[in-house]
C-alpha positions as CSV (number, residue, x, y, z in Angstrom):
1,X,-21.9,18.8,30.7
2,X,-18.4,19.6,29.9
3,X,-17.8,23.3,31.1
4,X,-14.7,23.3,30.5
5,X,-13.6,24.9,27.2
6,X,-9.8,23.3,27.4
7,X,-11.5,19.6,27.3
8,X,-13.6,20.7,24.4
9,X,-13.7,17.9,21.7
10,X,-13.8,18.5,18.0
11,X,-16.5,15.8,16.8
12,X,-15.6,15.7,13.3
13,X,-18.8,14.1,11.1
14,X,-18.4,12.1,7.4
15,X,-21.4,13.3,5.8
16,X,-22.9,12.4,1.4
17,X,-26.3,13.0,2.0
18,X,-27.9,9.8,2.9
19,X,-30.3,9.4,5.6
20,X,-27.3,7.4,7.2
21,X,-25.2,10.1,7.5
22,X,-28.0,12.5,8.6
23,X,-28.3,10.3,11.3
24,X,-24.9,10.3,12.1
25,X,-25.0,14.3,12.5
26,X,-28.1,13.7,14.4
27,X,-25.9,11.7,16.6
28,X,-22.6,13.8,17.0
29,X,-25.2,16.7,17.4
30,X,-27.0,14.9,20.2
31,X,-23.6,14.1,21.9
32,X,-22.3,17.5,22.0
33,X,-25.0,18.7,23.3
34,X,-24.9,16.7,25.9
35,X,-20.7,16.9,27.1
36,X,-19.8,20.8,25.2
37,X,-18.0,19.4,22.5
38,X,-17.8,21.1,18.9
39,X,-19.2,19.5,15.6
40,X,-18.0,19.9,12.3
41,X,-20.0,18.1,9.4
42,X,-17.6,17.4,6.2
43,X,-18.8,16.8,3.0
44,X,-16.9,15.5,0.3
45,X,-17.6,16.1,-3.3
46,X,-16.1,13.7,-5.7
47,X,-14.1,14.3,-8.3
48,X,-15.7,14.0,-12.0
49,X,-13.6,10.9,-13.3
50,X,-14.6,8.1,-15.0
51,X,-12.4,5.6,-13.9
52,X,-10.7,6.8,-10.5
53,X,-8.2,4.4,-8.3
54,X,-8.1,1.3,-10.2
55,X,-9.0,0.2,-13.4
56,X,-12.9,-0.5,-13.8
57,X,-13.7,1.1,-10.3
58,X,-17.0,3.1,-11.0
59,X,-17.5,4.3,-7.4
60,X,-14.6,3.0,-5.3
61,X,-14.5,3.1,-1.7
62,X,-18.5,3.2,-1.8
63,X,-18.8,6.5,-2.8
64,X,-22.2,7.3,-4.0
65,X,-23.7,10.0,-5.7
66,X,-25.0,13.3,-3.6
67,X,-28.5,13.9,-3.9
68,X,-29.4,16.6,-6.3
69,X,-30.0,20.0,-5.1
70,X,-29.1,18.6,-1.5
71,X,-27.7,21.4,1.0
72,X,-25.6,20.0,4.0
73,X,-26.5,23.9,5.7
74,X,-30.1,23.0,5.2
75,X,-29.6,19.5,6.7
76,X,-27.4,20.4,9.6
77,X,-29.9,23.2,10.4
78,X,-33.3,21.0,10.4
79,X,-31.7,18.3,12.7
80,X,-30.7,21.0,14.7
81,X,-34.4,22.8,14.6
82,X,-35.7,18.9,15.4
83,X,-33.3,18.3,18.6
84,X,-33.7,21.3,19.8
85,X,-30.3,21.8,20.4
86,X,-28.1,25.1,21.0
87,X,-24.9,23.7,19.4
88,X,-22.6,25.5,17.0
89,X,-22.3,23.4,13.9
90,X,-19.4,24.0,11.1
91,X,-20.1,23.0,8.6
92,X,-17.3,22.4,5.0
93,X,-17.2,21.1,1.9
94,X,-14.2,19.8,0.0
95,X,-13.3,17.9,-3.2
96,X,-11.5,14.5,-3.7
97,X,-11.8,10.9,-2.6
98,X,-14.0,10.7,0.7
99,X,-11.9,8.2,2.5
100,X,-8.6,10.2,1.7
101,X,-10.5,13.8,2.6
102,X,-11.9,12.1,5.9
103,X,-9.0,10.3,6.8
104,X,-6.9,14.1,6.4
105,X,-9.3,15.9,8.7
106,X,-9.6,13.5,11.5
107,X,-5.7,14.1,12.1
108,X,-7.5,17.5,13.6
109,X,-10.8,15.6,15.6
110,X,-11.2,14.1,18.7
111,X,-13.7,11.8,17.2
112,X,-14.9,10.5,13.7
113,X,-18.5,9.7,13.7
114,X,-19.8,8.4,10.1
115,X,-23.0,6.4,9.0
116,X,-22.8,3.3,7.8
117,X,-25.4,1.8,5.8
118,X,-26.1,-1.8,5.0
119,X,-25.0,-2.9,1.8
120,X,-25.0,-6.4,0.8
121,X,-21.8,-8.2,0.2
122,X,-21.7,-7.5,-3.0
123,X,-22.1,-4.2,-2.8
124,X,-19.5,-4.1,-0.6
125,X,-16.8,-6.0,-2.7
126,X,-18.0,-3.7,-5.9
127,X,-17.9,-0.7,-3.6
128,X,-16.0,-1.0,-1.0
129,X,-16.8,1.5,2.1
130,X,-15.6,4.4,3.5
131,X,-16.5,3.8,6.9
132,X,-14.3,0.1,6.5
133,X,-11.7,2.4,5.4
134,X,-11.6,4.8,7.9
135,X,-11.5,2.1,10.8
136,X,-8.3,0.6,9.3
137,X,-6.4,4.0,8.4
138,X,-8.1,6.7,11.3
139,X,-5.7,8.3,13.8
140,X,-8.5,8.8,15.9
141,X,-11.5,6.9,18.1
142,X,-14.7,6.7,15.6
143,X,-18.3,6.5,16.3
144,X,-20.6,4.5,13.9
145,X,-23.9,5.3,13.6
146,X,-26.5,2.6,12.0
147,X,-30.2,2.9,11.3
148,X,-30.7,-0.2,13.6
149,X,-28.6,1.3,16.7
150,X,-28.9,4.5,16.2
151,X,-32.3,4.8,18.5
152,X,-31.2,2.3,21.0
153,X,-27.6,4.1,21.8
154,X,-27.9,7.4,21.1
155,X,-26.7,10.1,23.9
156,X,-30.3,11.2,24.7
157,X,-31.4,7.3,25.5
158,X,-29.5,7.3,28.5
């Protein structure tokens, strides 16, 4: 465990309100529990525009819908019930392009940890992904979590 408070990290997780990105709290949550580090679990709303970025992109950089009536406290505050865990969890919501609002706060973060689902090619190319996008463009290591790894890596299986 990491006792000391000046090598604190600031785990800094991409949430939308899929089960991928629960499980990349569940994850960063797991991990800071485990080494003292901080979590902080962003949210980004997007804008209301019909045609953002570049002409004809519906959803660019995969952004997807949040689920109605969906509450990241709420989330954050179950996985934390179902890991048992005694972490401090901030949590924040902003407005704006995910990739560009993640990309912004990991300038501050010690680690990016986002899930990544797994769209088809096409999907992809229609799109795009944040996660891609923050690999190219992130000033900072980043951890991510898929529904096929996450159980055989996580911090608790070693």
């Amino acid at each position: 465990m990491n006792t000391n408070p000046g090598n604190t990290r600031h785990l800094l997780v991409g949430a939308d309100g899929s089960a991928e990105s629960e499980e990349a709290i569940r994850w960063a949550i797991t991990e800071a529990a485990a080494v003292g580090d901080d979590v902080e679990v962003l949210m980004v709303l997007p804008r209301e525009e019909l045609l953002p970025g570049t002409s004809f992109a519906l959803q660019p950089h995969g952004r997807v819908p949040v689920r109605k009536n969906y509450s990241l406290d709420d989330a954050v505050a179950r996985i934390q019930s179902e890991l048992r865990a005694d972490v401090e969890v901030k949590t924040s919501l902003r407005q704006g392009n995910p990739t560009s609002e993640l990309l912004a706060a990991a300038h501050e973060a010690d680690l990016l940890v986002l899930g990544t689902g797994t769209k088809s090619a096409v999907g992809r190319l229609v799109f795009g992904s944040v996660s891609t996008a923050c690999v190219r463009h992130a000033t900072c290591p980043i951890v991510l979590v898929s529904p096929q790894a996450i159980h055989r890596f996580s911090p608790a299986a070693s």
